[in-house]
C-alpha positions as CSV (number, residue, x, y, z in Angstrom):
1,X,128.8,80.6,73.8
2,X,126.1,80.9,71.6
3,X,122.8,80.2,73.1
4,X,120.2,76.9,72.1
5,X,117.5,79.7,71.0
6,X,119.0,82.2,69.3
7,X,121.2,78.7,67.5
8,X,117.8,78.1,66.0
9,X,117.1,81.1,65.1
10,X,120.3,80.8,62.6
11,X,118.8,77.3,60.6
12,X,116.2,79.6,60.4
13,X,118.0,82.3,58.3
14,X,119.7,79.2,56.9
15,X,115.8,78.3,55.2
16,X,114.4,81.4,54.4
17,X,117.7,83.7,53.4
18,X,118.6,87.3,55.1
19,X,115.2,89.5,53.3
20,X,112.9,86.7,54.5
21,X,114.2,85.9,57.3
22,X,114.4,90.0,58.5
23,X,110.6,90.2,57.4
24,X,109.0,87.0,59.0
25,X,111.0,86.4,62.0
26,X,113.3,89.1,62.9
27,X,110.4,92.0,63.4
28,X,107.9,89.9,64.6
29,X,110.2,88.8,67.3
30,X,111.2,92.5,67.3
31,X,108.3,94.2,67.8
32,X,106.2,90.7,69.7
33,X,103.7,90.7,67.7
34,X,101.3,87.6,68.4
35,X,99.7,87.0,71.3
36,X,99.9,85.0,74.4
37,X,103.6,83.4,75.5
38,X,106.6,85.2,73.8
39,X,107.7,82.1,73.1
40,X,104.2,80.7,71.9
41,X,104.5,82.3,68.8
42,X,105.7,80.3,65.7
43,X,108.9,82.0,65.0
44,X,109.6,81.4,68.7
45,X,108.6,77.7,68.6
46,X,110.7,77.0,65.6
47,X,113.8,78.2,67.6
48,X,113.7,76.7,70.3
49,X,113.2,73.1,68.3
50,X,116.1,73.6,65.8
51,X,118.0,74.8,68.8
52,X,116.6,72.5,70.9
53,X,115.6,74.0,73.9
54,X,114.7,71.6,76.4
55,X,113.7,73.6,79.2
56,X,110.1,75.3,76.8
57,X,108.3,72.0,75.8
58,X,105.7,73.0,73.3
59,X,102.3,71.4,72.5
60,X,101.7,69.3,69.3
61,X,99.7,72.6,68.4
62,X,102.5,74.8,68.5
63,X,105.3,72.8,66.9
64,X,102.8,72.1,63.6
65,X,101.7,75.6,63.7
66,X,105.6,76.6,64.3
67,X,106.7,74.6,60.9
68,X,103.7,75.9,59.1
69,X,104.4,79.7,59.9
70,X,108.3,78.7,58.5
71,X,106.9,77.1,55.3
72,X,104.4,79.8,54.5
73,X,107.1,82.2,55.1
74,X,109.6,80.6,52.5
75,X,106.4,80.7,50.2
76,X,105.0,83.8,50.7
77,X,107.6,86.1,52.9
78,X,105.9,89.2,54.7
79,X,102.5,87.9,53.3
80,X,102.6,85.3,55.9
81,X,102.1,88.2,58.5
82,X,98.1,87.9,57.2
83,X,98.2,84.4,59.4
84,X,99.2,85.8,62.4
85,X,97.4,85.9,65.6
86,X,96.7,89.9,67.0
């Protein structure tokens, strides 16, 4: 059984195709870059909504800041790393 979060992650691949995808989620998540709550960060956030995760509610804050990592990221690819919070 395939789990809600890692589900999301696949609409993500779905949006952004396999080099974009590898670049601006799959090493960030890799690696954790960001800061605070693993799941905090955007390409988290995204996840667990498409996947929808009901046991992580996220704030208004996180969700908008969730879809606007995963737009700049379809945009832009690895440039989008330059938004990311160290």
């Amino acid at each position: 059984m395939t789990r809600p979060h890692e589900y999301g992650h696949t609409k993500q691949l779905d949006q952004l195709g396999i080099m974009k995808y590898t670049f601006c989620i799959g090493i960030p998540s890799l690696f954790d870059w960001g800061t605070g709550d693993y799941y905090s960060n955007p390409w988290e956030v995204t996840a667990d909504i498409y996947g929808e995760v009901q046991s992580r509610p996220h704030s208004e804050e996180f969700v908008a800041a969730g879809y606007e990592y995963l737009e700049k990221s379809k945009v832009f690819g690895p440039l989008v790393w330059s938004t990311i919070d160290w």
